[in-house]
C-alpha positions as CSV (number, residue, x, y, z in Angstrom):
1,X,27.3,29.2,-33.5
2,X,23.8,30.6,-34.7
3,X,23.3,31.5,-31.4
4,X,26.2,33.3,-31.0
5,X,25.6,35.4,-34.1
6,X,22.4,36.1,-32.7
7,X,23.6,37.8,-29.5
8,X,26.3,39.6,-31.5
9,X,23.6,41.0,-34.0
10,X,21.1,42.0,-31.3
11,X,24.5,43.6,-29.7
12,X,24.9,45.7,-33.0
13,X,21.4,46.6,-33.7
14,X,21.0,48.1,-29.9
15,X,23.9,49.8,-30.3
16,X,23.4,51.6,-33.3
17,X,19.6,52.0,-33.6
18,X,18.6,54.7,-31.7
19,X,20.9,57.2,-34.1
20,X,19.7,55.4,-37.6
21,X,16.1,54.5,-36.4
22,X,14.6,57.1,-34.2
23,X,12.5,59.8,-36.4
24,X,12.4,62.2,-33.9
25,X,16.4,62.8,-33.7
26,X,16.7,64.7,-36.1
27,X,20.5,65.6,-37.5
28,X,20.7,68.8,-36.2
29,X,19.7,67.7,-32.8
30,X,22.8,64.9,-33.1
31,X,25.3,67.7,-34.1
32,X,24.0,69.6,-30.6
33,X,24.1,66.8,-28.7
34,X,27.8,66.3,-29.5
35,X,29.2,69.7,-28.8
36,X,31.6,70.6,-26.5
37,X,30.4,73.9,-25.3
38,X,27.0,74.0,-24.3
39,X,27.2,77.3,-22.0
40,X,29.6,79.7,-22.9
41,X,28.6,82.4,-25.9
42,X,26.3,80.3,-27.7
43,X,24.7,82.8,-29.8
44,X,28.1,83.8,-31.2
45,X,29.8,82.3,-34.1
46,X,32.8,81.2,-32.8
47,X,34.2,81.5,-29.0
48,X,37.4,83.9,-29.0
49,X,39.3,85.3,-26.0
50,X,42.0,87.5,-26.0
51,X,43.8,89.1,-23.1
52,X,47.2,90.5,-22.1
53,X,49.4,89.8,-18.7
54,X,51.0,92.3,-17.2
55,X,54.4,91.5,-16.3
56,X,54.8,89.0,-13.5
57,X,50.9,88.5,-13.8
58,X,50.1,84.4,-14.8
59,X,46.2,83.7,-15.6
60,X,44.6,79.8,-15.7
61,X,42.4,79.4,-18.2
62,X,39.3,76.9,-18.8
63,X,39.8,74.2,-22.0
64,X,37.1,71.4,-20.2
65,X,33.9,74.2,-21.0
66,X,32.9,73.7,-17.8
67,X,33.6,76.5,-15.6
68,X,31.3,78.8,-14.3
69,X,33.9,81.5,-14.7
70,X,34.7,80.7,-18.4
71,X,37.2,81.2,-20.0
72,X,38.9,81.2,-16.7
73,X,39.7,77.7,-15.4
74,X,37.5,77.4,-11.2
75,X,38.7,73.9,-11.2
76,X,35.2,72.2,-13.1
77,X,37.8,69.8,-14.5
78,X,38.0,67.9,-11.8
79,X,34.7,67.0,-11.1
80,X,34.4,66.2,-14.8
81,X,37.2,64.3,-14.9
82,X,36.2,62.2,-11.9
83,X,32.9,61.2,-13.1
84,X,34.4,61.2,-17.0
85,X,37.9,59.4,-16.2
86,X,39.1,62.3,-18.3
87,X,42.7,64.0,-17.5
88,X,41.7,67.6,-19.3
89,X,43.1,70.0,-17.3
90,X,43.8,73.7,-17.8
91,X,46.1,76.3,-20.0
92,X,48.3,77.8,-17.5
93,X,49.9,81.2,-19.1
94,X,52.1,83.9,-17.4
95,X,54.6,86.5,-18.4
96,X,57.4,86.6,-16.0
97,X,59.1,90.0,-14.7
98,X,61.7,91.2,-16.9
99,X,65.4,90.6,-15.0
100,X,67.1,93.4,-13.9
């Protein structure tokens, strides 16, 4: 039983000490390592796109931050998702032709 609490304590500790115990992490460096968009517009505030379709005219757009054509989608989601088992995929938007 001692030994068994052992194992689950040197579990816990390895788990959790490199975010409590390392000096040189500091928080700000956490909060970067955590963020979702790493490429795209980082010296702006906030990330805002706007567009408008003509009619008939449909436009894929990116929400995995990984495209190299942001904030249109070049299919980056699927080679994240492979090596993530992730199922993000894009925002699919179009304005159909008026009927006649």
């Amino acid at each position: 039983m001692k030994l068994c609490r052992a194992f689950v304590f040197l579990f816990l500790f390895a788990s959790f000490a490199d975010a409590f115990f390392k000096p040189s992490v500091g928080r700000r460096s956490l909060e970067l390592a955590s963020k979702i968009n790493t490429k795209v517009e980082l010296e702006n505030p906030k990330v805002v796109t706007m567009t408008q379709l003509a009619p008939g005219e449909k436009k894929v757009f990116c929400r995995c931050w990984q495209s190299g054509t942001f904030p249109l989608c070049d299919g980056a989601h699927m080679k994240h998702n492979e090596a993530t088992g992730d199922n993000v995929g894009p925002l699919i938007i179009s304005n159909p032709k008026p009927s006649k």
